[in-house]
C-alpha positions in Angstrom: 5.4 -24.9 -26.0 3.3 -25.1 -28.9 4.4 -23.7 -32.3 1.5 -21.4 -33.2 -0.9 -19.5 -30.6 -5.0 -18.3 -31.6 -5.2 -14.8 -32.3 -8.6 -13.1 -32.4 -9.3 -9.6 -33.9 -12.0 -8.2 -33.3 -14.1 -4.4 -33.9 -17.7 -3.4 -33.3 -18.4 -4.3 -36.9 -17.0 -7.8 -37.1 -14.6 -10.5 -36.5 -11.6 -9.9 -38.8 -9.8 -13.2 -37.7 -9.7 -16.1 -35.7 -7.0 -18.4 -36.7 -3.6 -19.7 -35.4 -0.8 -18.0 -36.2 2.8 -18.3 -35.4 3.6 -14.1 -34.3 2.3 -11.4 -34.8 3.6 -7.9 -34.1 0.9 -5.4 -32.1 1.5 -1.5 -32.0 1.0 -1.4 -28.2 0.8 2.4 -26.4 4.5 1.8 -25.4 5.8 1.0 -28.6 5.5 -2.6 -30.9 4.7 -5.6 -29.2 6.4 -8.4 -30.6 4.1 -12.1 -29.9 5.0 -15.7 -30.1 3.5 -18.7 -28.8 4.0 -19.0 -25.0 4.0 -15.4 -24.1 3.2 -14.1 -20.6 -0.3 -12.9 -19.8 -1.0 -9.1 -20.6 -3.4 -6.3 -21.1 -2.2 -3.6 -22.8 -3.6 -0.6 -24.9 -3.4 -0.7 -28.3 -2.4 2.8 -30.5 -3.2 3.5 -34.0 -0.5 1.8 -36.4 0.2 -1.3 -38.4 -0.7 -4.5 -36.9 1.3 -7.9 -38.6 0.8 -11.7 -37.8 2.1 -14.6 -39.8 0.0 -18.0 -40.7 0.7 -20.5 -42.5 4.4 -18.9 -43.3 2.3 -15.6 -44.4 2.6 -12.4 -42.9 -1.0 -10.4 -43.1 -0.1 -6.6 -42.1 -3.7 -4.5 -41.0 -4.4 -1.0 -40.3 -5.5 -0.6 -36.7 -6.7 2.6 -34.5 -7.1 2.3 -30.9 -8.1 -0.4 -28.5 -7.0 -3.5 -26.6 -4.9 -6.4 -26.3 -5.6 -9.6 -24.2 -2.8 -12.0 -24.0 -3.5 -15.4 -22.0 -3.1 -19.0 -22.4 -2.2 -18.6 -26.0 -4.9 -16.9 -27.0 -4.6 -13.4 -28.2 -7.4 -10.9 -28.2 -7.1 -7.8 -30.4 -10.2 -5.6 -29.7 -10.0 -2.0 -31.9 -12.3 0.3 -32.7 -11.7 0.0 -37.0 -9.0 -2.7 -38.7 -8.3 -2.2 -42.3 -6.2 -4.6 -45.2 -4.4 -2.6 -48.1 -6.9 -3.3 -50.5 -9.9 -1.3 -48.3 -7.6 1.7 -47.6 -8.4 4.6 -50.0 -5.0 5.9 -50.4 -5.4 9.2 -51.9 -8.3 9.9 -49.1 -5.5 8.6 -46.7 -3.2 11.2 -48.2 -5.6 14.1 -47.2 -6.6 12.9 -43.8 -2.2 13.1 -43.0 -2.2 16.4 -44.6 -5.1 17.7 -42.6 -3.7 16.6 -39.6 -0.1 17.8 -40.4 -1.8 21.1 -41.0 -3.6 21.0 -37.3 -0.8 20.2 -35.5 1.7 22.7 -37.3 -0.5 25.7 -37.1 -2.5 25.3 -34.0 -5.8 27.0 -33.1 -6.6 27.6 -29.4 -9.8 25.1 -29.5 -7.9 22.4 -31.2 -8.2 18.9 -30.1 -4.1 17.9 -29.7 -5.2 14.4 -29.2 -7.6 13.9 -31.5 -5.3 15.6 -34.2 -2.5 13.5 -33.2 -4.7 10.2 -33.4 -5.9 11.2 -36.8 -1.9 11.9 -38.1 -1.1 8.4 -36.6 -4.3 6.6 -38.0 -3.9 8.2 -41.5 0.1 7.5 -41.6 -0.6 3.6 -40.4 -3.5 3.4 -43.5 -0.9 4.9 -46.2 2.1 2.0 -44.4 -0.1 -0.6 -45.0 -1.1 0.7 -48.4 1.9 1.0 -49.9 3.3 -2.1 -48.6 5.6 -0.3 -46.0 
């Protein structure tokens, strides 16, 4: 077993990286997807949250909305519709996305979208973690 595996991530926009790295942690559907070098072949969704990988004894932490994993060969592929570092998050703009979205989902009208609220409450609160470091 090699000591490092390739991860790719990718959105419509642009490769964001394509390095080795030694793990990397994925917020899967299911819950946090913990990845090492050697790990079984997979698909899985991927959920809005913080996505972490370690290279060269670094660990890199990314805000991610929804989209795909691809495990194989040690080779992963992280495929997401938008991936953000701390320093392209706009924090207080982060702050008022969560708020409008706590607001939705607290007092709910009869044509709101409960999905789309919830994906906005989980994409703004994995933009302020990754912000602030968390």
């Amino acid at each position: 077993m090699s000591a490092t595996f390739h991860l790719e991530i990718a959105t419509p926009e642009k490769l964001v990286i394509s390095n080795p790295v030694t793990e990397a942690q994925i917020p899967g559907s299911e819950g946090m997807l913990g990845i090492l070098p050697g790990h079984a072949a997979l698909i899985s969704e991927i959920d809005a949250g913080a996505l972490s990988y370690v290279m060269d004894g670094q660990r890199t932490t990314l805000a991610v909305t929804k989209g795909w994993v691809e495990i194989s060969n040690d080779r992963c592929r992280v495929l997401v519709d938008t991936c953000e570092n701390a320093s392209e998050i706009d924090v207080a703009r982060a702050e008022v996305a969560l708020k409008r979205a706590n607001e939705r989902l607290t007092s709910p009208k009869q044509d709101l979208d409960m999905a789309r609220a919830l994906l906005a409450a989980k994409k703004a609160q994995a933009r302020l973690s990754v912000a602030r470091g968390q």
